[in-house]
C-alpha positions as CSV (number, residue, x, y, z in Angstrom):
1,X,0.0,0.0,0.0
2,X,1.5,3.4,-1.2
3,X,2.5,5.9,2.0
4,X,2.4,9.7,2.2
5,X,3.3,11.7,4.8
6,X,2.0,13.8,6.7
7,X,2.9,16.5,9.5
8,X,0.4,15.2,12.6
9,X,0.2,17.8,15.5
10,X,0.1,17.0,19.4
11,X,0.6,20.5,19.8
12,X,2.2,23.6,19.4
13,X,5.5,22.2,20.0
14,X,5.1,19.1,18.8
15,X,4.3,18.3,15.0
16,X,5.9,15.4,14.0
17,X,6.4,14.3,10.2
18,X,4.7,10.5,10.4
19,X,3.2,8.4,7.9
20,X,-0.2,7.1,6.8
21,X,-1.9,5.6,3.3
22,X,-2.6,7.3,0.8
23,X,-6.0,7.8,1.3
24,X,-8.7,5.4,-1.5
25,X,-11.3,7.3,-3.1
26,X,-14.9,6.1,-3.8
27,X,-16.4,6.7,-7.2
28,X,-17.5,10.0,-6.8
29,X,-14.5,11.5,-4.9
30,X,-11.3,12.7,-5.8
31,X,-7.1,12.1,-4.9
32,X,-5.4,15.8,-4.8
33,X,-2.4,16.1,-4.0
34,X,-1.6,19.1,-2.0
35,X,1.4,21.5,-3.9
36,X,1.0,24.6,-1.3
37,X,-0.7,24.6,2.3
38,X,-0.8,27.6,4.7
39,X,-0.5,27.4,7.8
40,X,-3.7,29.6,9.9
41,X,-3.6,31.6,12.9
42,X,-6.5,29.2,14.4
43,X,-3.9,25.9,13.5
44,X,-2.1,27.4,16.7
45,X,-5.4,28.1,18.7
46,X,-4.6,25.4,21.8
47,X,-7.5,25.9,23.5
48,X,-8.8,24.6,20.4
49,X,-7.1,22.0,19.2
50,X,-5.5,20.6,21.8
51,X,-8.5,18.9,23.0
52,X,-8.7,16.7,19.6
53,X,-5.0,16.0,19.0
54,X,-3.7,14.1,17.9
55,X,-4.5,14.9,14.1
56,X,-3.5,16.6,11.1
57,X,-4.6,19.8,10.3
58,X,-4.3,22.0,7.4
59,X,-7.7,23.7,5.4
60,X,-6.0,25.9,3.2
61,X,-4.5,24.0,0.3
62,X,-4.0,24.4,-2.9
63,X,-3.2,21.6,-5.8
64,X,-4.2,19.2,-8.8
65,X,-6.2,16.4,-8.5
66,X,-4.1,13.2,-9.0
67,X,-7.5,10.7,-9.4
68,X,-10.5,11.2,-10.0
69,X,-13.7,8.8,-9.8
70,X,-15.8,7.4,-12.0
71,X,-18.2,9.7,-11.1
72,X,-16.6,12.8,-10.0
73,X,-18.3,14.8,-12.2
74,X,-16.2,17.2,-14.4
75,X,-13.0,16.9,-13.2
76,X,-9.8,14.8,-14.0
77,X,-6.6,14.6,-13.3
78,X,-4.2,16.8,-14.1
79,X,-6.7,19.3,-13.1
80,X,-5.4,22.8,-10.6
81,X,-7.7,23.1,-8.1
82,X,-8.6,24.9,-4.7
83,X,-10.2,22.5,-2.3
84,X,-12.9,24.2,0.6
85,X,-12.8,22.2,3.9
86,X,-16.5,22.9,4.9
87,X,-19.1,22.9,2.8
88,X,-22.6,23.8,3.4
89,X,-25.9,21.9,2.7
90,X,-27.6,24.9,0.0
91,X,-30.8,24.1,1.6
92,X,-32.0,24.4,5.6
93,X,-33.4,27.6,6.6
94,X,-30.0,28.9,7.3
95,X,-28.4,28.3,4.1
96,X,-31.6,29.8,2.1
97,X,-31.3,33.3,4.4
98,X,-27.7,33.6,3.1
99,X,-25.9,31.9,6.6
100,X,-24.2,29.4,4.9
101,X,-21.6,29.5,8.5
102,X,-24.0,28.8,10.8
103,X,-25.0,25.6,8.5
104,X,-25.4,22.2,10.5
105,X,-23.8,20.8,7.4
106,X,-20.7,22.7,7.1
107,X,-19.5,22.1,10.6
108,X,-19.5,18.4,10.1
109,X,-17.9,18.7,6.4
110,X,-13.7,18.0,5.7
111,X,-11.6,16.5,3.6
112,X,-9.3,13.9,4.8
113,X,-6.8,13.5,6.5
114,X,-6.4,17.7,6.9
115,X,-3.8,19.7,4.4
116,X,-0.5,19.1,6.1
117,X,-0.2,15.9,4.1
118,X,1.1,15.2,0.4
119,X,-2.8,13.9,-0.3
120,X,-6.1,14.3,0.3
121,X,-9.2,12.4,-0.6
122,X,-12.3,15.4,-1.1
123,X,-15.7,13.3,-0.3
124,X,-18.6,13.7,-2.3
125,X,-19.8,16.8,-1.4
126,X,-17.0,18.8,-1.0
127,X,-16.7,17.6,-4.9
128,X,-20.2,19.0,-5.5
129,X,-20.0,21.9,-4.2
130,X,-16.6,22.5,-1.9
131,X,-14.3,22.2,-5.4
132,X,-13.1,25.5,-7.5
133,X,-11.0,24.9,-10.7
134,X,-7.9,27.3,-9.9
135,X,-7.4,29.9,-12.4
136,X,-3.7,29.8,-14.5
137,X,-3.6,33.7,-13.1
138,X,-3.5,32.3,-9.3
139,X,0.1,30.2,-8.2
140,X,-0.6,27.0,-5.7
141,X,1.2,29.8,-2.8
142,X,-1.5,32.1,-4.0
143,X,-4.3,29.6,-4.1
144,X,-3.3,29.2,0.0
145,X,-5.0,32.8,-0.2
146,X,-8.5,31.8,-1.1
147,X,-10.1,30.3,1.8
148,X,-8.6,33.2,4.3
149,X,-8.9,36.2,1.7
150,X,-12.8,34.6,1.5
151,X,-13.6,34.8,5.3
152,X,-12.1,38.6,5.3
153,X,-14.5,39.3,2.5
154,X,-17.7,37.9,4.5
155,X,-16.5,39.9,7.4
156,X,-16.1,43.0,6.0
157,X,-19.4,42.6,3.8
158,X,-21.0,41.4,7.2
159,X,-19.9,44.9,8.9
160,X,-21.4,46.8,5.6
161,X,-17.9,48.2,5.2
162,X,-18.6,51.0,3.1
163,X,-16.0,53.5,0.3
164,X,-14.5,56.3,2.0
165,X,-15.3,54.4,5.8
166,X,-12.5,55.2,8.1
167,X,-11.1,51.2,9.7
168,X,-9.5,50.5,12.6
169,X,-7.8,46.9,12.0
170,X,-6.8,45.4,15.4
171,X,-3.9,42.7,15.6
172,X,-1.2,42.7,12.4
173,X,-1.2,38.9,11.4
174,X,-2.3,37.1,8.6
175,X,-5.9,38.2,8.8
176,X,-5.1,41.9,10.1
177,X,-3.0,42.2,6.8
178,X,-5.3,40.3,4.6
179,X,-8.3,42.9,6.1
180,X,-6.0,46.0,5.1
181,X,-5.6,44.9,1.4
182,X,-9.1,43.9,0.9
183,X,-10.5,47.1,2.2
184,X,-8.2,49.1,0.5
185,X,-9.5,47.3,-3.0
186,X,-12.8,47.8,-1.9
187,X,-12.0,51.6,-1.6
188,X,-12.0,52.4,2.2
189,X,-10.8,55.4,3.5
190,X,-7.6,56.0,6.0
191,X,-6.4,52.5,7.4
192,X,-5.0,52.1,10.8
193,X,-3.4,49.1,12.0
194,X,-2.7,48.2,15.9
195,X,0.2,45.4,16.9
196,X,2.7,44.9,19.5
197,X,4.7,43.4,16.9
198,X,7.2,46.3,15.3
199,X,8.0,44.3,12.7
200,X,4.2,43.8,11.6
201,X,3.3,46.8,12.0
202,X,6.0,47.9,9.7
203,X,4.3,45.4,7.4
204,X,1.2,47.0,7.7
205,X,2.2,50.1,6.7
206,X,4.3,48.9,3.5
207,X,0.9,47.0,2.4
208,X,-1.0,50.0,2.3
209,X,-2.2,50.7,6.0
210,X,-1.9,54.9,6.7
211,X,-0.7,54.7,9.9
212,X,0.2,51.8,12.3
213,X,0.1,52.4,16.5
214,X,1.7,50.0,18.7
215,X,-0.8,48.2,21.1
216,X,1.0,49.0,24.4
217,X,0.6,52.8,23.1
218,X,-2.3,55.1,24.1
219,X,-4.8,53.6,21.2
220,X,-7.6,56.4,21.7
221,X,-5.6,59.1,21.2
222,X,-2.9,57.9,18.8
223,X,-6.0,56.9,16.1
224,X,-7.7,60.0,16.6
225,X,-4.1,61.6,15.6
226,X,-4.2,59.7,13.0
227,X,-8.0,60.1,11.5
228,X,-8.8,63.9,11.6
229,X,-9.7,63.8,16.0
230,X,-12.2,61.1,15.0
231,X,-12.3,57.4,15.9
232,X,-13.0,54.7,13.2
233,X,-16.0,54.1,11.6
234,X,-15.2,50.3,11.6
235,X,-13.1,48.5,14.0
236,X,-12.2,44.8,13.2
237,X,-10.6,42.8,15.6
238,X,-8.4,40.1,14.1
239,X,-6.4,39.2,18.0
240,X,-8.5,37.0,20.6
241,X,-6.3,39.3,23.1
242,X,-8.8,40.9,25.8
243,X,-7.2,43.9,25.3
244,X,-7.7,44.4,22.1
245,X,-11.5,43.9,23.0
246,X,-11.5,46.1,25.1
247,X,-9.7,49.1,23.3
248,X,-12.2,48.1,20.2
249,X,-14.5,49.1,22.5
250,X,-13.5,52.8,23.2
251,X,-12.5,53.3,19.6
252,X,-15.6,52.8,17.8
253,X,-17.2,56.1,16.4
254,X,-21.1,57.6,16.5
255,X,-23.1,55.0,13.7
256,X,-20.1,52.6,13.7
257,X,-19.6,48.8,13.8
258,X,-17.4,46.5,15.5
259,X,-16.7,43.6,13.6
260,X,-15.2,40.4,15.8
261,X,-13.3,39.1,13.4
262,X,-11.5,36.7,16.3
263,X,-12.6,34.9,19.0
264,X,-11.7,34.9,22.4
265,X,-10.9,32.2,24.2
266,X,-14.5,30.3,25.8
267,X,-16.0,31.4,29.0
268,X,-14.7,35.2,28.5
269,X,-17.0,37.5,29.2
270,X,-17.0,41.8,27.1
271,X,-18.2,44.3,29.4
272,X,-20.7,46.5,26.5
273,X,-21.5,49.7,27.3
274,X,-25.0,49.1,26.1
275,X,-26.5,52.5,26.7
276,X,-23.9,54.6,25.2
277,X,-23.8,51.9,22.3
278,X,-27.4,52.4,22.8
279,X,-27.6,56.0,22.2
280,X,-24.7,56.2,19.8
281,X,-26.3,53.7,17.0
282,X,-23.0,51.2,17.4
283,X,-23.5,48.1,16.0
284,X,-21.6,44.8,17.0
285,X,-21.1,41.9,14.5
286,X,-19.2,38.7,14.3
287,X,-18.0,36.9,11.2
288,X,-16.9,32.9,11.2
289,X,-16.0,31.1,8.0
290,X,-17.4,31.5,4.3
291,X,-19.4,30.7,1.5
292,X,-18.9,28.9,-1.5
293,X,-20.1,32.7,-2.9
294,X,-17.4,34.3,-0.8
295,X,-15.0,31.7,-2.4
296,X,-15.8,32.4,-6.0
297,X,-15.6,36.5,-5.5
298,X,-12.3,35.7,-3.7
299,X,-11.1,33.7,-6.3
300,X,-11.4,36.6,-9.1
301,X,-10.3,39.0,-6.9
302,X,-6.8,36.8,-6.7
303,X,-7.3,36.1,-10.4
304,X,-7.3,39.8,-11.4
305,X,-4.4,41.1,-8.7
306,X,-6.6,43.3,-6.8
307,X,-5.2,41.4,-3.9
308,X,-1.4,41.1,-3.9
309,X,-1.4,38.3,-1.7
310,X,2.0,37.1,-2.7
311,X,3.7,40.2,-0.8
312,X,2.4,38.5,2.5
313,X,4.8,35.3,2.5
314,X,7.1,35.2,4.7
315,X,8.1,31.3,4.9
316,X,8.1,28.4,2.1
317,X,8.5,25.7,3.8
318,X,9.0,21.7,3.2
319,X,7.2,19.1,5.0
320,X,10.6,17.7,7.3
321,X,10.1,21.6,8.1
322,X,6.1,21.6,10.0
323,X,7.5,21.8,13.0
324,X,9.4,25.0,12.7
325,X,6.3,26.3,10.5
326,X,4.2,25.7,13.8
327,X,6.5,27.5,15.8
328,X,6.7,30.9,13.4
329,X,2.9,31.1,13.8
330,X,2.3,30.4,17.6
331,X,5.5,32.4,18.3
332,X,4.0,35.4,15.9
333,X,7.9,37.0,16.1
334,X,9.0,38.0,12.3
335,X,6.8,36.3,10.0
336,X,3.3,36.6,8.4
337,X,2.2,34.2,6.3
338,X,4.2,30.5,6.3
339,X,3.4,28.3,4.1
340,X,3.8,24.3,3.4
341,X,4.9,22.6,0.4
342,X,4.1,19.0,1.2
343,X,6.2,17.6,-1.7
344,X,8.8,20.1,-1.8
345,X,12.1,18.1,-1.7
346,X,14.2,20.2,1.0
């Protein structure tokens, strides 16, 4: 029986390169192999994770499909491809109101074993509706982009963001920076961008963000600075830090929207000012996950450069290598986006 490996994690600290089967397909499933996987801020998320380890993780993969079934469908092999790990069902009362994240179906949906693996076997309806041909404009690294460049999209169409809107972006990573250049394509106004981090905020500001305030700094009054002596007509929180909560809450201005973008660890509770959010019309939203619609647009947003996600790699790294991939992210010191090449020979 052929092996692959695959990079299984017990945690942060531990991700050891192991091997499995290559996984057998049924006839209406496919075999990709994985080219390019990135490695997400809520891979590192302990709390999280730790409580199903051991297992492989890995939803943001890019590759070509090296089988296909008898009944797959369209697709062959050969074929470039950008796999979704959840997949809604199209049709419960969720689905058909446009909350395609809050879908029974797509909390119970993967592929297997997880992208941190040199294959993966997409079941049936991830094929039918979880499966995007990957455009010749988009590179596998790139492709790593669509499923996190389509969450930022449903957030920021969740929060309404509007042209000319004034955005307070809270925490530099991945989705911080991924947050700036989608809003600046969609036209938003001045950009600010908190971290503790000097070398993402530094980021921050070369991808487009006007002005960037270090966390431990005096947030209030540094963004007004920075916006006209106004605070930000949408604040997006992309750091399950309390803090950062709790400054989102003080930096919100008259109409606006705060838009949890993260999650805080469970059983933490956000002290709302209701009354003065009350009288001031603030509204408070929360974005998990995406659509296969959010897909697609993010998908043509890649294919036509809008969105120069390339700029945001920090790390190419090789299987033998997860490990140290792991430790980039949870460590968050002087990298942004790192990013697995399963077959990648050193």
């Amino acid at each position: 029986m052929k092996q692959m490996k695959i990079a299984m994690y017990y945690n942060n600290r531990d991700v050891r390169v192991e091997e499995m089967p290559v996984p057998k397909i049924g006839p209406a499933e496919l075999l990709v192999k994985v080219l390019a996987s990135g490695i997400c801020g809520s891979d590192v998320m302990e709390w999280y994770r730790l409580k199903k380890a051991p297992l492989v993780l890995g939803h943001e993969i890019a590759g070509e499909i090296a089988e296909a079934g008898k009944d797959a469908g369209r697709y062959k092999a050969g074929d470039r491809v950008f796999v979704a790990h959840h997949v809604p069902c199209n049709t419960c009362r969720y689905c058909l109101t446009g909350q395609h994240t809050v879908c029974e179906t797509l909390h119970t949906t993967n592929f297997f074993p997880g992208g941190f693996s040199e294959y993966i076997r997409v079941p049936a309806i991830n094929v039918d509706r979880g499966v995007f041909p990957l455009p010749e404009e988009i590179s596998y690294e790139e492709g790593t982009f669509i499923e996190p460049l389509a969450c930022v999209l449903r957030g920021q169409r969740t929060a309404q963001l509007q042209p000319g809107q004034s955005i307070l972006i809270l925490g530099g990573g991945i989705s911080g920076m991924l947050h700036v250049l989608a809003a600046r394509a969609s036209g938003a106004g001045r950009i600010v961008v908190t971290d503790i981090n000097e070398y993402r905020l530094k980021a921050a500001k070369a991808l487009g963000a006007d002005a960037v305030i270090n966390a431990r700094d005096d947030v209030v009054a540094r963004l007004r600075e920075a916006n006209g002596n106004r605070l930000a007509d949408l604040v997006i929180v992309c750091t399950g830090a309390m803090l950062a909560f709790l400054q989102a809450l003080r930096c919100i201005d008259r109409a606006g929207t705060l838009l949890c973008f993260a999650p805080t660890a469970p059983g933490v509770t956000l002290p709302v000012p209701v009354n003065d959010f009350w009288r001031q019309s603030i509204k408070i939203v929360h974005s998990y996950g995406s659509s296969p619609f959010d897909t697609m647009i993010a998908i043509d947003m890649l294919r036509q450069g809008v969105v120069p996600v390339g700029k945001l790699i920090t790390h190419r790294l090789a299987m033998k290598d997860a490990g140290l991939g792991f430790k980039l992210v949870a460590e968050a010191g002087e990298c942004i986006k790192v990013i697995l090449e399963p077959h990648r020979a050193q």
